[in-house]
N, C-alpha and C positions, 0 to 999 in steps of 0.2 A: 570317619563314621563312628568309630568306636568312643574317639575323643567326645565327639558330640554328644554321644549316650548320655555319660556321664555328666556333663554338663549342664543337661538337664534332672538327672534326677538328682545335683546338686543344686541346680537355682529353685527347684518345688520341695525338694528335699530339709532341707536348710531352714526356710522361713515355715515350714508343716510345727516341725521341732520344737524351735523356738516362738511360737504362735501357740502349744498344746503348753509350754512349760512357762510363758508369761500369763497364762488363761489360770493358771493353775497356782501361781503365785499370786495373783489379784484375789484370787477363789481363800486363798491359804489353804489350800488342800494337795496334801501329794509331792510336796517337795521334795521328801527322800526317794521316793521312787525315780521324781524328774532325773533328780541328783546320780541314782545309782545305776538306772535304763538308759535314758535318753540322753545325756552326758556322753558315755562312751560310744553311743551309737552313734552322732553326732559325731567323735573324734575321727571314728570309725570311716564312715562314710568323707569328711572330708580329707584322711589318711591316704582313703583309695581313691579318691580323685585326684588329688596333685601325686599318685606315686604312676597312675593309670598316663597321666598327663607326661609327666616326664619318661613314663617307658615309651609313649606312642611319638615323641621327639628324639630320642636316643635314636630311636629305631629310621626316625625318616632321616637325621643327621649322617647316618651308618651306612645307609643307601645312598644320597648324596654322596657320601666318603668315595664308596663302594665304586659308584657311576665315574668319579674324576679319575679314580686310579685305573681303570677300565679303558676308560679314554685317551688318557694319555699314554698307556700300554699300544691302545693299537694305533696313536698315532705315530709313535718311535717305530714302531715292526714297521707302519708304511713308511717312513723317512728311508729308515732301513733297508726297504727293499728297493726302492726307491736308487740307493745310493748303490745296489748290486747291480742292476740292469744298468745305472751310468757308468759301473768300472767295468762291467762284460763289455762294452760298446768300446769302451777309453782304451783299452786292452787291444779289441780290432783295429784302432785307427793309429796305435803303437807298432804292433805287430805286423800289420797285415797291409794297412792303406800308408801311410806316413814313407814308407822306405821305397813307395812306387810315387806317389801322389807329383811330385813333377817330373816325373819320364816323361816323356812324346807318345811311347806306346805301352801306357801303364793300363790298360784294358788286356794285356796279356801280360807285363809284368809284372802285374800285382799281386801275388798267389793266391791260389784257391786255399779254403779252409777246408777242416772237418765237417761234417753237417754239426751247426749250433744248433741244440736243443731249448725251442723257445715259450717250454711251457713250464719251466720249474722255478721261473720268480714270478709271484703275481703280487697282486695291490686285494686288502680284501678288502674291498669298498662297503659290502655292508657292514665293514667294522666300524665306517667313519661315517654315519650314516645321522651321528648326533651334530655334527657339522650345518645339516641341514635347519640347524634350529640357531645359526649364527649369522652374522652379515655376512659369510664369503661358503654359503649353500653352491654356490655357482663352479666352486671349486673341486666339486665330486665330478663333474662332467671334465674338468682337467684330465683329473686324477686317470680316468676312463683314458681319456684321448691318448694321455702317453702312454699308460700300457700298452695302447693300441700301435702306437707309434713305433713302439719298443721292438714286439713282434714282426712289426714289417722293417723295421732295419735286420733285424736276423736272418726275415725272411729273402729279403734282399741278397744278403751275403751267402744265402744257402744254393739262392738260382742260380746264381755269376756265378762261386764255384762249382756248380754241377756241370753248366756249360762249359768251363774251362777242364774241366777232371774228364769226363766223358765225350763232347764232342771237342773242343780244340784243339788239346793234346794229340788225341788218334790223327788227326787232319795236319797239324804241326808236322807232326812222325814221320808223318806219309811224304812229306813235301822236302822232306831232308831239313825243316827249320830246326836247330836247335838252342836251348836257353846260352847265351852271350851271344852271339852271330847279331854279323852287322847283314840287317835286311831292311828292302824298303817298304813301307807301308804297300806298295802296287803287288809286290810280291808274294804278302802277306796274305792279302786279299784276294790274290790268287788263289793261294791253298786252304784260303778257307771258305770263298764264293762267297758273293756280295751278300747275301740274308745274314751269314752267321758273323761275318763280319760286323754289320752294322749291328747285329744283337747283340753281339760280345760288349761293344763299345757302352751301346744302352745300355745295359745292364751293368756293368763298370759304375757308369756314372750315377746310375741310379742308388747302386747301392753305397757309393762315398754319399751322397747328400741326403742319403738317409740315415747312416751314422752318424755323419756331423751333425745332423739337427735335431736329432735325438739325445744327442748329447747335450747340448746346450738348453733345451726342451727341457727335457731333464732336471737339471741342475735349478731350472727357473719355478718348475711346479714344487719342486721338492721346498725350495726359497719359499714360496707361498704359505705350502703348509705350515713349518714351523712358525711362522708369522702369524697363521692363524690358531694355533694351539697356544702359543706364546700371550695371543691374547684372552682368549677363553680362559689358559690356566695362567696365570706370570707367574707364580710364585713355587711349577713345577720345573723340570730340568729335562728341555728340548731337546732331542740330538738335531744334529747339520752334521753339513758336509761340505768342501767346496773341493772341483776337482779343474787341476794348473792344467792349461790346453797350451 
């Protein structure tokens, strides 16, 4: 707007000037004046248009600047967090699922956890929200989904162990079962009655195949993103991550 100003009252400005100082030279009258007024006001005036001109460019350059470094900031913090929620999960299926995962009766011997705490990594989507003005806009709904994903694999992990900490244990106790003893599935199912039975199991499995595919989820959106900032900025410095399964 500002630039425009200017603009015109250099293109009426301009030819006013030199239209009063060629009038005046044809006349022969008033050339020291033209010479010692209209001269510098003339310099003047076109001085402040190209300094007016290149401030009002600096300035939008600056912001431009401003906008890439901005963007690429929150898109590493999301690669980033991104890369925490896939080692919290990597970590579970290390510790927790992998050293049960082919037992026979890994719905009980797969230990329960702590309660995971599943609100302290997020994705902050309206930081990537300049995405939406590239080919892969589509990607924000990813980005959502596996958060979302993220959550229910924890949440997953927090049911199955609450089931196993409070009621299996107590009902285990009670039945004389202890951790190594050789028992049979019929037996088991005895002391813990067919409902809690089958829920343990459900819940077991639910919660592996919601870690594994949160993991792998994971690692794929995360793949995306950088692909997509890689092309918006190339000439910035991406983080990744790839994690060995």
């Amino acid at each position: 707007m500002k630039d425009n100003k200017i603009n015109k009252i250099v293109t009426f400005g301009v030819p006013f000037i030199f239209g009063v100082g060629a009038g005046w030279i044809v006349q022969g009258r008033h050339w020291d004046v033209f010479l010692t007024s209209y001269v510098p006001a003339l310099a003047t005036l076109v001085a402040a248009f190209y300094g007016a001109r290149y401030a009002f460019q600096f300035q939008k350059d600056k912001e431009k600047e401003d906008n890439k470094k901005r963007n690429v900031v929150n898109g590493n913090s999301a690669i980033f967090n991104i890369m925490r929620m896939t080692t919290t999960l990597r970590n579970i299926q290390i510790q927790i699922i992998d050293p049960a995962r082919d037992r026979p009766v890994r719905f009980l011997q797969m230990q329960p956890t702590l309660h995971l705490i599943n609100d302290d990594i997020k994705i902050n989507i309206e930081s990537l929200y300049f995405l939406l003005e590239t080919d892969d806009r589509n990607l924000l709904g990813e980005l959502v989904t596996e958060e979302a994903r993220y959550r229910s694999a924890l949440s997953a992990i927090n049911e199955r162990s609450r089931l196993h900490i409070e009621e299996v244990q107590p009902l285990l106790e009670r039945a004389g079962i202890v951790e190594g003893g050789d028992y049979s599935l019929a037996r088991i199912e005895e002391a813990l009655g067919n409902r809690l039975y089958i829920t343990m199991q459900e819940a077991t499995e639910q919660a592996i195949n919601h870690v594994d595919n949160a993991v792998v989820s994971l690692q794929q959106v995360a793949d995306k993103l950088r692909a997509s900032l890689k092309k918006v900025y190339p000439d910035e410095t991406i983080i990744g991550f790839e994690i060995t399964l």
